[in-house]
C-alpha positions as CSV (number, residue, x, y, z in Angstrom):
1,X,73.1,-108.2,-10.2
2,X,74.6,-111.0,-8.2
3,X,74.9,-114.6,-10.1
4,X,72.7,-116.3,-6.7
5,X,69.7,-114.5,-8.4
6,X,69.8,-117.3,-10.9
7,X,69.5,-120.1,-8.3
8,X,66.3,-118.4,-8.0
9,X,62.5,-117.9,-9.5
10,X,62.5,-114.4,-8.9
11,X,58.7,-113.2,-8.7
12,X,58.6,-109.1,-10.0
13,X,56.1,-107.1,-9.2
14,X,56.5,-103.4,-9.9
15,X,54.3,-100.9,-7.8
16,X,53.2,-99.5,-10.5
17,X,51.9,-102.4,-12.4
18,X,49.0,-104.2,-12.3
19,X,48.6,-107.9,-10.8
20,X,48.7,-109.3,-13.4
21,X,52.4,-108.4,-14.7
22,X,53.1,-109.9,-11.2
23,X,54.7,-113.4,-13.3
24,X,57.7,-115.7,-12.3
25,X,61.3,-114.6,-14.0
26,X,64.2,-117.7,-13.6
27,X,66.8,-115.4,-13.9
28,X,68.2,-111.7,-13.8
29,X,68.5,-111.3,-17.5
30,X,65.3,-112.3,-17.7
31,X,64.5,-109.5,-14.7
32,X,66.2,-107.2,-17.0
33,X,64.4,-107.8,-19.9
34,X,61.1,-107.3,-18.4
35,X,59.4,-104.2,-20.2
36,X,59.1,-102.4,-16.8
37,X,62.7,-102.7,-15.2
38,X,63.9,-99.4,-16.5
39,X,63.9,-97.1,-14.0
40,X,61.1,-98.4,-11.3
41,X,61.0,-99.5,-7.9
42,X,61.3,-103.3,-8.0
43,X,60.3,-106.3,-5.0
44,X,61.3,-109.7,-6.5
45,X,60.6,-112.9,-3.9
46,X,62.9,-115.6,-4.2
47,X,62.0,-119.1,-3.8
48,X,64.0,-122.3,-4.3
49,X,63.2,-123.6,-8.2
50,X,62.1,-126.8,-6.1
51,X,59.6,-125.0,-4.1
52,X,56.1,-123.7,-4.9
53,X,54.9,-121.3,-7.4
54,X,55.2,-118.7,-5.1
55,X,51.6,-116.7,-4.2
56,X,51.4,-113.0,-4.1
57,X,49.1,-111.1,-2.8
58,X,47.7,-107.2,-2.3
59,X,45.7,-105.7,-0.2
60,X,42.5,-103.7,-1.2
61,X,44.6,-100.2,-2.2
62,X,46.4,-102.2,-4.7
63,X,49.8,-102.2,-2.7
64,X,52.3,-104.6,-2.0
65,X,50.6,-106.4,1.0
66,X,53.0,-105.5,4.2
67,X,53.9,-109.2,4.8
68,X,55.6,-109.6,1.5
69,X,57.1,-106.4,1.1
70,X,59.0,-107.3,4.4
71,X,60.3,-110.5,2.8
72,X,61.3,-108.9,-0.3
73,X,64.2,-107.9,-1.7
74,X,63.8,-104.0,-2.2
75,X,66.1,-102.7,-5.4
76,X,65.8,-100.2,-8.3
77,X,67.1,-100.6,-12.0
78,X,68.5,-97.7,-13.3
79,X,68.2,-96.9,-17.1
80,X,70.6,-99.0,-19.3
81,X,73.7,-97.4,-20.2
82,X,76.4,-97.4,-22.9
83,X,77.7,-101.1,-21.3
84,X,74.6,-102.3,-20.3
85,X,73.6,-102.0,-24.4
86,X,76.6,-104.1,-25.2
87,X,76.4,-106.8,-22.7
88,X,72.8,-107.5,-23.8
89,X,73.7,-107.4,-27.5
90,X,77.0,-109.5,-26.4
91,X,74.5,-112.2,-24.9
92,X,71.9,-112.2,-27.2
93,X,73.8,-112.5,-30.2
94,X,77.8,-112.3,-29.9
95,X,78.4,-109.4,-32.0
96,X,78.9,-106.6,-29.6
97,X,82.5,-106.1,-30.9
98,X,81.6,-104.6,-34.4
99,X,79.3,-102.3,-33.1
100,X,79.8,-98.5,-32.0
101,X,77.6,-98.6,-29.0
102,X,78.5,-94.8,-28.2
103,X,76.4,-94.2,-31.5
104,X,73.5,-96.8,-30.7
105,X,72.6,-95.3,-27.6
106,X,72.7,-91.6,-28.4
107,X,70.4,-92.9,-31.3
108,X,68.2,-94.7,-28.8
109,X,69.1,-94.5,-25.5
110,X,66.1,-95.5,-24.0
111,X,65.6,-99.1,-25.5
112,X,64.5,-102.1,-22.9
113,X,66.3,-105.5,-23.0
114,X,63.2,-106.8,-24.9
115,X,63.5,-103.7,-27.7
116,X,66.9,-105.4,-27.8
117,X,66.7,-109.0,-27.7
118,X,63.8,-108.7,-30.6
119,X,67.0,-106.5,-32.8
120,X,69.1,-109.3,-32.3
121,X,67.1,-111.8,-33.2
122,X,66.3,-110.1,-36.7
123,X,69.8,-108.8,-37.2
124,X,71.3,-112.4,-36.6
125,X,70.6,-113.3,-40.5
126,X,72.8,-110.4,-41.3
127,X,76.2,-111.5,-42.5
128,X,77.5,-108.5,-41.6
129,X,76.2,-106.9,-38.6
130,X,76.8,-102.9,-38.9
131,X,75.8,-100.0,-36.7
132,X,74.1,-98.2,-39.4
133,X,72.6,-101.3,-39.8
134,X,71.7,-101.9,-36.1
135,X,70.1,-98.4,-36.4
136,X,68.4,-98.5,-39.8
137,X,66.1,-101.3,-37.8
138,X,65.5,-99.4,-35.1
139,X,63.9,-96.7,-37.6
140,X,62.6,-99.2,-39.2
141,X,60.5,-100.5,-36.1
142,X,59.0,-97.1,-35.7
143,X,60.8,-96.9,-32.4
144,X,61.0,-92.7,-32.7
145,X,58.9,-90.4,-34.9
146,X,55.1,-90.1,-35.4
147,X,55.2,-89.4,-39.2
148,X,55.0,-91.7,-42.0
149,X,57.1,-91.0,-44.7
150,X,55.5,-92.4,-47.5
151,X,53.1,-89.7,-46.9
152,X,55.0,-87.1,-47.0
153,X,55.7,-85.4,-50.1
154,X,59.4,-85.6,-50.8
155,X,61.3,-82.4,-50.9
156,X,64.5,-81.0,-49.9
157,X,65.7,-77.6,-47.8
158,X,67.3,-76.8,-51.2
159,X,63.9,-76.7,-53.2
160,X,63.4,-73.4,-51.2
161,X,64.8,-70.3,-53.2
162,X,65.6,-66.8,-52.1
163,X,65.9,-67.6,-48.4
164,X,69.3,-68.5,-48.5
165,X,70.1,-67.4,-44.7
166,X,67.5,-69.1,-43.2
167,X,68.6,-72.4,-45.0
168,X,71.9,-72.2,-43.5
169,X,70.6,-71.7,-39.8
170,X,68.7,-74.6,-40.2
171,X,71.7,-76.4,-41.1
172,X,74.1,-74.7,-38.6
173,X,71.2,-74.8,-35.5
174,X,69.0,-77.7,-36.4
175,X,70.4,-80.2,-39.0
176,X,73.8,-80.4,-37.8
177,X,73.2,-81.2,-34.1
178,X,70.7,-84.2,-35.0
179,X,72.7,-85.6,-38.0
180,X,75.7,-85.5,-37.9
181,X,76.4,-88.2,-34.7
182,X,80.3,-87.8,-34.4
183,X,80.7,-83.6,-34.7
184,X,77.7,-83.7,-32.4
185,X,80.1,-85.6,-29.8
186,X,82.7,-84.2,-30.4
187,X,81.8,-80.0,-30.3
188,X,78.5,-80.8,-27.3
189,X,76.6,-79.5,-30.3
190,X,73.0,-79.3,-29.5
191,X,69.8,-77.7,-31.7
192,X,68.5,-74.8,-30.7
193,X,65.3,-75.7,-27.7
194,X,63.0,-73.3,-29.2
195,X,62.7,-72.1,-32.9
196,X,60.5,-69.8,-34.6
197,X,59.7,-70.1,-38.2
198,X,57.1,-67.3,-39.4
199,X,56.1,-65.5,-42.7
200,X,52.8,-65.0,-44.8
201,X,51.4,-68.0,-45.9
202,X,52.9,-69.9,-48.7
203,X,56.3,-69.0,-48.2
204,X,57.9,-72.5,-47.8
205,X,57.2,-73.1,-44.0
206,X,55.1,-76.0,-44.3
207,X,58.0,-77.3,-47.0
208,X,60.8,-77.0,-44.3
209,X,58.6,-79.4,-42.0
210,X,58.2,-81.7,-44.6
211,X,62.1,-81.3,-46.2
212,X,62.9,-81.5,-42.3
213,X,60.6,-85.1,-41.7
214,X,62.4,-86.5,-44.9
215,X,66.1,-85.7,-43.6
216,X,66.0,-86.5,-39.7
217,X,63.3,-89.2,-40.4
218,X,63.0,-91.1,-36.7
219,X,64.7,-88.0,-35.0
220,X,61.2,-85.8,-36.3
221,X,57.8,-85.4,-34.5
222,X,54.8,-83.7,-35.7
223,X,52.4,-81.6,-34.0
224,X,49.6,-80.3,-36.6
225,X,45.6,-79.7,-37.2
226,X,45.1,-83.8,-37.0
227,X,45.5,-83.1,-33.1
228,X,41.9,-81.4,-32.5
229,X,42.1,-79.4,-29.1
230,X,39.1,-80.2,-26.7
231,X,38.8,-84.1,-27.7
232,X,39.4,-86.7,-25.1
233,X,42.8,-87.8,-26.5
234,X,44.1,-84.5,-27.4
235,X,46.1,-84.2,-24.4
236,X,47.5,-87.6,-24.3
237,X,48.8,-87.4,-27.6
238,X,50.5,-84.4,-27.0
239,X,52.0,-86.2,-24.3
240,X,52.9,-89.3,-26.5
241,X,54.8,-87.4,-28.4
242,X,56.9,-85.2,-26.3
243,X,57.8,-88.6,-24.3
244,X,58.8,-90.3,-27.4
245,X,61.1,-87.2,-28.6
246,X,62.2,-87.4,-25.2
247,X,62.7,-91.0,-25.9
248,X,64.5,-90.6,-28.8
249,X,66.4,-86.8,-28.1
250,X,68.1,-85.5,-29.6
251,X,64.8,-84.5,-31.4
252,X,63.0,-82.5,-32.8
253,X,59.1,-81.5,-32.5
254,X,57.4,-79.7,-35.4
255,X,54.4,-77.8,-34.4
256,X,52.7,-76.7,-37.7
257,X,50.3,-73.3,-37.4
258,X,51.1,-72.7,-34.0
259,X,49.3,-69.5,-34.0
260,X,45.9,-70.9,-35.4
261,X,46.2,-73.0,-31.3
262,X,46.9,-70.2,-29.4
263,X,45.2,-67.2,-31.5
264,X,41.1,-68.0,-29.5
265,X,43.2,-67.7,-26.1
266,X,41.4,-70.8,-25.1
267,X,44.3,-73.6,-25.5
268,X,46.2,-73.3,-21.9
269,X,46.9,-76.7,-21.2
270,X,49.4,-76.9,-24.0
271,X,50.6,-73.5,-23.3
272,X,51.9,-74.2,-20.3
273,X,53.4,-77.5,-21.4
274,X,55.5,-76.1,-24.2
275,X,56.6,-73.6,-21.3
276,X,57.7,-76.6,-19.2
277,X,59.4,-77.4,-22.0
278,X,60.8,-74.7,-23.3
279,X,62.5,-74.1,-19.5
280,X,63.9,-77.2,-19.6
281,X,62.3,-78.1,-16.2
282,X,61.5,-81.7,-17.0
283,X,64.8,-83.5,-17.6
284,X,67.9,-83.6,-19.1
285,X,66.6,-85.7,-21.8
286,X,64.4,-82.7,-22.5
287,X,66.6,-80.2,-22.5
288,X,68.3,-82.0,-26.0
289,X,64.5,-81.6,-27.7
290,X,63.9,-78.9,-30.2
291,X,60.6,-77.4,-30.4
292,X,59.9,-75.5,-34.0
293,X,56.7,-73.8,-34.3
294,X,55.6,-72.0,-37.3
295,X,53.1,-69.1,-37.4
296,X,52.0,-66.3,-40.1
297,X,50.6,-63.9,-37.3
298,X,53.3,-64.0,-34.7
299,X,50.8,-61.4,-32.8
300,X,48.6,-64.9,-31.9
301,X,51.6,-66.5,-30.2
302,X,51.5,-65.9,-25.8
303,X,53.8,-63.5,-25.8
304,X,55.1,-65.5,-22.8
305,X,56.1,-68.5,-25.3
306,X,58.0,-66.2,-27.4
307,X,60.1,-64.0,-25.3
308,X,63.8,-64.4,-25.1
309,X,65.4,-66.9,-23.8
310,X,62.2,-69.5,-24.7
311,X,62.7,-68.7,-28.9
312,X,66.2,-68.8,-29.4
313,X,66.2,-68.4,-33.0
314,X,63.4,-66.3,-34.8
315,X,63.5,-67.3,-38.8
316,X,61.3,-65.4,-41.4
317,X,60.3,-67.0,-44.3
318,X,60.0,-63.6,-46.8
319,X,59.0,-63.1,-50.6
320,X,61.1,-64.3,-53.1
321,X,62.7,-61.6,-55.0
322,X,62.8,-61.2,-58.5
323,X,66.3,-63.5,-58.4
324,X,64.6,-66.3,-56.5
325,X,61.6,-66.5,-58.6
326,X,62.9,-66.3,-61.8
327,X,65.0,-69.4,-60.3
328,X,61.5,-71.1,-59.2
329,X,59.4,-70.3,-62.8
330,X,62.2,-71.7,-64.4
331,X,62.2,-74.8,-62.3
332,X,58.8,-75.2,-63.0
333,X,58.4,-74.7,-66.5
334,X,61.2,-77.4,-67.1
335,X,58.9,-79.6,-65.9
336,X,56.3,-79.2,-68.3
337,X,56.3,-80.4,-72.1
338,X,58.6,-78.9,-74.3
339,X,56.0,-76.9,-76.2
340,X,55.1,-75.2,-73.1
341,X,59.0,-74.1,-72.1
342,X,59.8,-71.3,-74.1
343,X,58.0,-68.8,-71.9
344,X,59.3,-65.1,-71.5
345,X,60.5,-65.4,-67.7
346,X,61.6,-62.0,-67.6
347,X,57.7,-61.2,-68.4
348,X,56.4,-63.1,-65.3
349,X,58.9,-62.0,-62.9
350,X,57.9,-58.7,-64.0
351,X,54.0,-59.4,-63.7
352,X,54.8,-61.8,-60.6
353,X,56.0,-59.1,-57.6
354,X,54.3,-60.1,-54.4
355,X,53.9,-63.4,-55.5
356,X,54.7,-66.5,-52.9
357,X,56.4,-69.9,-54.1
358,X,53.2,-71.6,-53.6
359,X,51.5,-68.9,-55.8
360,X,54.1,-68.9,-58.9
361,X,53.8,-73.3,-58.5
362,X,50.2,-72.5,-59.1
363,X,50.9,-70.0,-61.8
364,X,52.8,-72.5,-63.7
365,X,50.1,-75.2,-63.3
366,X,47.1,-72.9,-64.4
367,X,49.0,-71.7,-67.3
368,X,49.7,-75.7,-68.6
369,X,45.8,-76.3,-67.9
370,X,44.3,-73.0,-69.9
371,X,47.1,-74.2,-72.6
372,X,45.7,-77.9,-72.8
373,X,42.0,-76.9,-72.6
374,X,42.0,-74.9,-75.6
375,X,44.2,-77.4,-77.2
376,X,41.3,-80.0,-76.5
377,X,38.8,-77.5,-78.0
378,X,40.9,-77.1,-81.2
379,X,40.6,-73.4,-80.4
380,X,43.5,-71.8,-82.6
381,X,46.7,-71.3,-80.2
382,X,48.1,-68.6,-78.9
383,X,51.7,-67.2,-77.9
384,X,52.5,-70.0,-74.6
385,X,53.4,-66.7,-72.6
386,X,50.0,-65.2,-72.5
387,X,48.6,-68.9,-71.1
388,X,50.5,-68.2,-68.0
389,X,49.8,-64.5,-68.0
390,X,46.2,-65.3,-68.0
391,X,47.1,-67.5,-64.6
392,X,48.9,-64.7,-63.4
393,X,45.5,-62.6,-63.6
394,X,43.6,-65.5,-62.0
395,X,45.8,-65.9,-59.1
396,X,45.8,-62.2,-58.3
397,X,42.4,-62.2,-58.0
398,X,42.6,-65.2,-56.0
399,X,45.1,-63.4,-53.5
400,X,42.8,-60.1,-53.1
401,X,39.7,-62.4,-52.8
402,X,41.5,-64.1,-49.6
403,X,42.7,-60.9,-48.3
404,X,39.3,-59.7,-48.3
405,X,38.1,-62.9,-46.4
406,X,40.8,-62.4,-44.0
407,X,40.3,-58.5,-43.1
408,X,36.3,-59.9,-42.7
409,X,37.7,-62.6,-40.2
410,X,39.1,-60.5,-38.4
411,X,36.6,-57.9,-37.3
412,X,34.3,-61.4,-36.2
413,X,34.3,-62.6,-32.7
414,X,36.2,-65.8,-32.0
415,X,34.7,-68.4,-31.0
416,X,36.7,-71.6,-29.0
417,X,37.4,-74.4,-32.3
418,X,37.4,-71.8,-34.7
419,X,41.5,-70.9,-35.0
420,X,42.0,-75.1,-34.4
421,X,39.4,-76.0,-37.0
422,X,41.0,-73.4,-39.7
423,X,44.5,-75.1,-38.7
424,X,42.7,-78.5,-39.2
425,X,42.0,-77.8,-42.7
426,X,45.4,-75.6,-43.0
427,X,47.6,-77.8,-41.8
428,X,46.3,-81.3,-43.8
429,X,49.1,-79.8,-46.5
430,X,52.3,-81.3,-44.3
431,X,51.3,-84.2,-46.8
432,X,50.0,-82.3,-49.7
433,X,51.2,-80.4,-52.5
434,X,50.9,-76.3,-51.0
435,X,53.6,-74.5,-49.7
436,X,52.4,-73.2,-46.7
């Protein structure tokens, strides 16, 4: 912008804005760090700083009356780039030198001069000014992701046993892409745009979501039950947060029980979105946003959303096998006091087959309960095995009880709510303690 804008009191108005945003800026840094001049069409009138307060005015539409718009000045900002960063951070606080800007923007490449002026101003008690530490503030101001990680329980891929290969393509096709900034550069790595993560229910897919949140923190956006379809705001928060991963891409967007949304038939507005998306049709920024879904009953996914090309990488979440939960019961049981530890694994793996991670976790936990209520009753002990064998009954009949409920579902007629409602109450375990 030419230096005679400052001998100026440029007035802004956007087209898109309201009259009131219509307000007096002395100078074009101050232009530039208007919220709006991103990537709009701009008329600024100039007037002598000795003149009047300028007057503005529309006509009834809303529009820029036709007299002004003829003495305007008619330009468009484009969205800041790499130098445009470090000229602002240069200005605002004279560090611009020590930082990787490269790294900044690919972090957050959508930020406005005020998202930057306000970093600066907190950053300038640093002694040493850092990128990481440039970047940790930017998380830190909730500029990216919709989750809050205090609510999350903490867990890591690496808590998952016996599904060793899909681990590593979540590193290779998810992880890696979003994490690791310089390879990233370096290779054009980018994370697979669709991703399918499906398996019976407590197999670990609600664990990789939360495993997932807790690694890429402010690069992670989450779609779940809390987003109830047919309410007045569901479609706007879908929105908000396919801008914002947009915002913030690369990125990724979790949707948790994607089959209890689509399995009624009734949710096409979404549908059609995550096809958008899924196309790549809207931008380029879109194209670097990874959309995961998981689903136990692939069968209630459009089989338009799944086809090839949409889902690039399909990842099933199976039993663990005898290896993988001996590995979990003996996680478990370590846990526990030390009476309780000397347990004949070999016995429950035996007495376990079929069994989920989320159903040997409950095992465990039953066991330790039936243990400590009989030792409140003073009822004479028995061998600590048979305390989690007697679990191990329980949580079969648990398991055939559900399958019985779920072979009854299904020969119901749906009704519009009911598969949203059931991933309402599913899904509330992103911050719980199931594996779903």
């Amino acid at each position: 912008m030419s230096q005679r804008w400052d001998n100026l009191t440029a007035l802004v108005l956007c087209r898109t804005s309201p009259l009131s945003n219509c307000v007096p800026r002395k100078s074009a840094l101050s232009i530039a760090c208007w919220p709006a001049c991103r990537s709009d069409r701009l008329f600024v009138c100039g007037v002598a700083l000795a003149a009047a307060r300028p007057r503005f005015c529309r006509n009834s539409t809303g529009s820029v009356a036709e007299a002004a718009e003829q003495r305007s000045y008619s330009f468009g900002i484009d969205r800041f780039k790499v130098e445009d960063y470090a000229a602002l951070v240069e200005t605002f606080c004279g560090a611009s030198k020590k930082l990787d800007f490269e790294k900044i923007f690919r972090f957050a490449p959508k930020l406005n001069g005020h998202q930057l002026k306000a970093a600066c101003q907190w950053l300038v008690n640093f002694k040493e000014l850092s990128t990481d530490t440039f970047i940790e503030y930017l998380r830190s101001q909730r500029l990216a992701s919709n989750v809050d990680l205090g609510e999350v329980q903490a867990v890591d891929l690496t808590d998952l046993k016996g599904v060793d290969d899909v681990l590593r393509n979540l590193e290779i096709n998810i992880v890696l892409p979003l994490e690791n900034d310089a390879l990233a550069n370096q290779y054009k790595l980018r994370s697979k745009r669709g991703v399918l993560l499906y398996g019976p229910p407590g197999t670990g897919k609600t664990t990789v979501g939360r495993a997932l949140a807790h690694r890429l923190k402010s690069k992670f956006f989450l779609i779940d039950g809390t987003f109830i379809t047919g309410t007045s705001d569901f479609y706007n928060r879908i929105h908000h947060v396919f801008e914002a991963a947009k915002d913030n891409a690369p990125s990724i967007i979790f949707i948790d029980d994607a089959d209890s949304i689509f399995e009624d038939g009734e949710e096409r507005g979404l549908y059609r979105y995550l096809l958008t998306m899924l196309d790549g049709l809207e931008s380029e920024s879109a194209g670097r946003v990874c959309v995961m879904m998981t689903a136990m009953n692939v069968a209630h996914l459009p089989p338009a959303l799944v086809r090839s090309g949409r889902v690039e990488l399909w990842l099933g979440m199976k039993l663990p096998d005898p290896q993988a939960r001996a590995e979990i019961l003996s996680e478990h049981l370590q846990s526990l006091p030390e009476e309780l530890r000397n347990a004949e694994v070999p016995r429950l793996i035996a007495a376990t087959e079929g069994f989920t991670g989320a159903d040997l976790k409950r095992t465990v936990e039953d066991g330790k309960a039936i243990y400590a209520y009989d030792k409140a009753k003073g009822v004479e002990l028995r061998p600590t095995t048979e305390y989690f064998m007697s679990a191990v009954e329980a949580v079969k009949e648990n398991k055939e009880r559900y399958a019985e409920a779920e072979a009854q579902a299904a020969l119901r007629p749906k009704f519009p709510m009911h598969g949203f409602m059931r991933s309402f109450i599913s899904s509330q375990v992103i911050r719980g303690d199931e594996d779903e």
